[in-house]
C-alpha positions as CSV (number, residue, x, y, z in Angstrom):
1,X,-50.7,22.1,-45.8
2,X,-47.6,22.4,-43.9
3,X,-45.0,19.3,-43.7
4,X,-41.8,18.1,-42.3
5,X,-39.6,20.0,-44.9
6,X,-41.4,23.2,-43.4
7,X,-39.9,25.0,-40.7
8,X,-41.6,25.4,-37.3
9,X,-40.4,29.2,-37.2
10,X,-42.8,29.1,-40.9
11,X,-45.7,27.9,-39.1
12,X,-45.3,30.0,-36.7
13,X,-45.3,33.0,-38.9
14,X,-48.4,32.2,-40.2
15,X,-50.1,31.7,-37.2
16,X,-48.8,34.9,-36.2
17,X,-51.0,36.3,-39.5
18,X,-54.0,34.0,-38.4
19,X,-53.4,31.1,-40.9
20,X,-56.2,28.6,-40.3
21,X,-53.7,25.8,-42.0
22,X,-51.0,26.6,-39.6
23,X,-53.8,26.2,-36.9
24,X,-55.2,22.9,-38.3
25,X,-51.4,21.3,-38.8
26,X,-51.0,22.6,-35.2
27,X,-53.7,21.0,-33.8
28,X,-53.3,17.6,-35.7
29,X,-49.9,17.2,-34.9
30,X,-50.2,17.9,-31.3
31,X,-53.3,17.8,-30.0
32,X,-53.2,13.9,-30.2
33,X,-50.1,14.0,-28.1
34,X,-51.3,16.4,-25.4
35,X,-54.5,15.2,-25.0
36,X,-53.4,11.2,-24.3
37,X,-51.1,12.9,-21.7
38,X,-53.6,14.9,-20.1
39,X,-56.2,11.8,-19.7
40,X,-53.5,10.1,-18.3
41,X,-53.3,12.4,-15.5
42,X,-56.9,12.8,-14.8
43,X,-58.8,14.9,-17.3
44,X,-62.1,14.0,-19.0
45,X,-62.2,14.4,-23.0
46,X,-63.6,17.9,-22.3
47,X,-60.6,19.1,-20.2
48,X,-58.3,18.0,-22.2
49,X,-59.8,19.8,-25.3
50,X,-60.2,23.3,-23.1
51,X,-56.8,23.1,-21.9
52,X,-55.3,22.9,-25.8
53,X,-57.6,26.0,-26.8
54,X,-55.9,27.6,-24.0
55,X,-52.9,27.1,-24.8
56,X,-53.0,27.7,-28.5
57,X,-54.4,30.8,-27.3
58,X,-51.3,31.2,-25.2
59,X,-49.3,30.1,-28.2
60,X,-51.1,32.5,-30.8
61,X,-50.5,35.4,-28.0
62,X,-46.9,34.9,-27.8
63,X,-46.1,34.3,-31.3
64,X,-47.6,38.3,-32.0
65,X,-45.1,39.7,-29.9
66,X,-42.3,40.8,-32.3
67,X,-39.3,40.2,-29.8
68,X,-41.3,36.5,-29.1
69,X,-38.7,33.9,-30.1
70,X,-39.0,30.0,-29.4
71,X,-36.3,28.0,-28.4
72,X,-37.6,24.3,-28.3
73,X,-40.3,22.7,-30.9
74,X,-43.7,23.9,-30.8
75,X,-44.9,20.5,-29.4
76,X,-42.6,21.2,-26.2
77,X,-43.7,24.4,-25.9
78,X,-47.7,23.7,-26.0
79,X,-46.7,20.4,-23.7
80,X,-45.7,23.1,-21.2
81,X,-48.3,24.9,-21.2
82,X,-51.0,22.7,-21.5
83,X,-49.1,21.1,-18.2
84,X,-48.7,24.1,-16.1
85,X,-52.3,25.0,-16.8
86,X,-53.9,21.2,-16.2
87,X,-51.5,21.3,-12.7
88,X,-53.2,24.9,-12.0
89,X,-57.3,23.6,-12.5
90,X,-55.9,20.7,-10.3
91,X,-55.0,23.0,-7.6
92,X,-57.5,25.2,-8.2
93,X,-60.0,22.6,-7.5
94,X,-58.2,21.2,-4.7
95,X,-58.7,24.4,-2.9
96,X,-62.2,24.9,-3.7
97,X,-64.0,21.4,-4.5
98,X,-67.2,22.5,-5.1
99,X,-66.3,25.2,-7.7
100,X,-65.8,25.4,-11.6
101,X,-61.9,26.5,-12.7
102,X,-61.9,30.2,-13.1
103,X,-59.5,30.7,-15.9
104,X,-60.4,34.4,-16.0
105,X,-58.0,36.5,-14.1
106,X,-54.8,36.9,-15.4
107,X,-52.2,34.4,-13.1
108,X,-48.3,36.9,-12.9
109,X,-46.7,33.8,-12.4
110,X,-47.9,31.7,-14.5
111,X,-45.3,32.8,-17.1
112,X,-42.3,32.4,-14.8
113,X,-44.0,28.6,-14.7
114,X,-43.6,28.1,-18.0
115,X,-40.6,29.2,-19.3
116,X,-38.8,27.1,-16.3
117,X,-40.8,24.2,-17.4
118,X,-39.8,25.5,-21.2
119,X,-36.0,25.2,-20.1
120,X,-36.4,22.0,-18.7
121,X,-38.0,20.3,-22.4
122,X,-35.1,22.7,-23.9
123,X,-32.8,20.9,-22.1
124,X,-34.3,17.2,-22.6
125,X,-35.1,18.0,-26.4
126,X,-30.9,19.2,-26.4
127,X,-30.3,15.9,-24.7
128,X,-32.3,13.5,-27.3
129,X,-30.7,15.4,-30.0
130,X,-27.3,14.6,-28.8
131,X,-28.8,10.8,-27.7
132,X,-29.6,10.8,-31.9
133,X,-26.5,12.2,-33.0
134,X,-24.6,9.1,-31.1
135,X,-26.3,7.0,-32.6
136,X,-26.1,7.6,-36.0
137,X,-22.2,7.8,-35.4
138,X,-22.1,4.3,-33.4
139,X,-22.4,2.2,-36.9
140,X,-24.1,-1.5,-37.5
141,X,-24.8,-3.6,-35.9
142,X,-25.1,-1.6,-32.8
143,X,-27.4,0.7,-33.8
144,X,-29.9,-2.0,-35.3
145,X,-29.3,-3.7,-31.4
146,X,-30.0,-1.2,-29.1
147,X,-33.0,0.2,-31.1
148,X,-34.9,-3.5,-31.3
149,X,-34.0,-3.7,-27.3
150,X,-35.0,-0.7,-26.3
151,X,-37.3,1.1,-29.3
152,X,-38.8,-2.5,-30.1
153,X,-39.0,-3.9,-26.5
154,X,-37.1,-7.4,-28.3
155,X,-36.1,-10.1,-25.9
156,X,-32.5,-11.4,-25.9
157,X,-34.1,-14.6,-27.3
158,X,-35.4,-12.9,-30.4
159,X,-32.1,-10.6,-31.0
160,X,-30.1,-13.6,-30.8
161,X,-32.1,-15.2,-33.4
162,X,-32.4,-12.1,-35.6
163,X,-28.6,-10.8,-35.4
164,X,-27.2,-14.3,-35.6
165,X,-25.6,-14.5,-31.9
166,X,-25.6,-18.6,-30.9
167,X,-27.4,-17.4,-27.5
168,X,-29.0,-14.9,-25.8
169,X,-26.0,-14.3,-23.2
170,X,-23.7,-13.7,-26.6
171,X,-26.3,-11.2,-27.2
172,X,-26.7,-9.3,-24.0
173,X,-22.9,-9.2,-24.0
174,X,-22.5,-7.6,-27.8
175,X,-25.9,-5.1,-26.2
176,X,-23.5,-4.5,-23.5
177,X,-20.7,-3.5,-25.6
178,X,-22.5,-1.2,-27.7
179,X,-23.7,0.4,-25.0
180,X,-20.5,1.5,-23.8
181,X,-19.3,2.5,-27.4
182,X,-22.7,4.5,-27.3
183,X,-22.1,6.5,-23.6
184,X,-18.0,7.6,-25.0
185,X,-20.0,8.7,-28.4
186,X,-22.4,10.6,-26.0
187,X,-20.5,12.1,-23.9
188,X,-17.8,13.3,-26.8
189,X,-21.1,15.0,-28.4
190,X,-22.3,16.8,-25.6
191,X,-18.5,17.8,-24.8
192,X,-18.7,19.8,-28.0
């Protein structure tokens, strides 16, 4: 079984060979993820399972080309597709409501598709990475704050209570202060 300490370009090596782990760590670590989006936007349990077949398929494709080389996490790239292909049954059903998706021809620009939509989860996945890298340089107590607001959805009330401030305004002020230290570390990361 693969884990974190593996590398994604590992797994994707042995998928390239046809390693059913690879496949099965694939699956469970994103299938989960894909499949709450996709019922989200409007796909039945059924759906949502066809489109991740299709785009493992487009995944196990790709990753047999020898010049094939991702740029962004597995899970970004499998989001994309899975996407771009739920967005294409959606307008293929639009146009013809009374008929099934035809996923059999062979759609030119569906690959143009996903690698812009590729670039745009590079470029998010870049951003959070930098977003990370700020914080872990912004130091206590700020870090410990902003994560309880916004990862932990904490009132003012309760920070003020758990950090010590006398009130909640003392709070939102120190939240407001380590904000600011946070966008100068940002921007001084993504400046280099």
């Amino acid at each position: 079984m693969y884990n974190a300490t593996n590398s994604e370009q590992q797994l994707l090596k042995a998928l390239a060979k046809g390693d059913r782990v690879a496949t099965e760590t694939i699956y469970k670590q994103q299938y989960p993820i894909i499949k709450s989006w996709l019922l989200k936007n409007g796909s039945s349990d059924d759906d949502a399972a066809d489109i991740f077949q299709e785009s493992m398929v487009v995944l196990f494709g790709k990753v047999q080309s020898a010049d094939f080389t991702l740029t962004c996490a597995v899970g970004t790239y499998l989001f994309s597709i899975s996407k771009n292909l739920w967005f294409k049954r959606l307008q293929q059903q639009q146009r013809e409501p009374g008929r099934l998706y035809d996923n059999s021809g062979d759609d030119e620009d569906g690959g143009i598709a996903y690698e812009e939509d590729l670039n745009i989860h590079h470029e998010r996945e870049a951003h959070f990475n930098q977003l990370n890298s700020a914080l872990d340089q912004i130091g206590e107590p700020c870090r410990s704050l902003l994560q309880a607001f916004y990862h932990k959805d904490k009132s003012m009330q309760e920070i003020a209570a758990d950090f010590g401030y006398t009130n909640p305004e003392n709070a939102k002020t120190q939240k407001y202060k380590c904000l600011t230290r946070l966008r100068k570390l940002f921007y001084t990361v993504q400046a280099k």
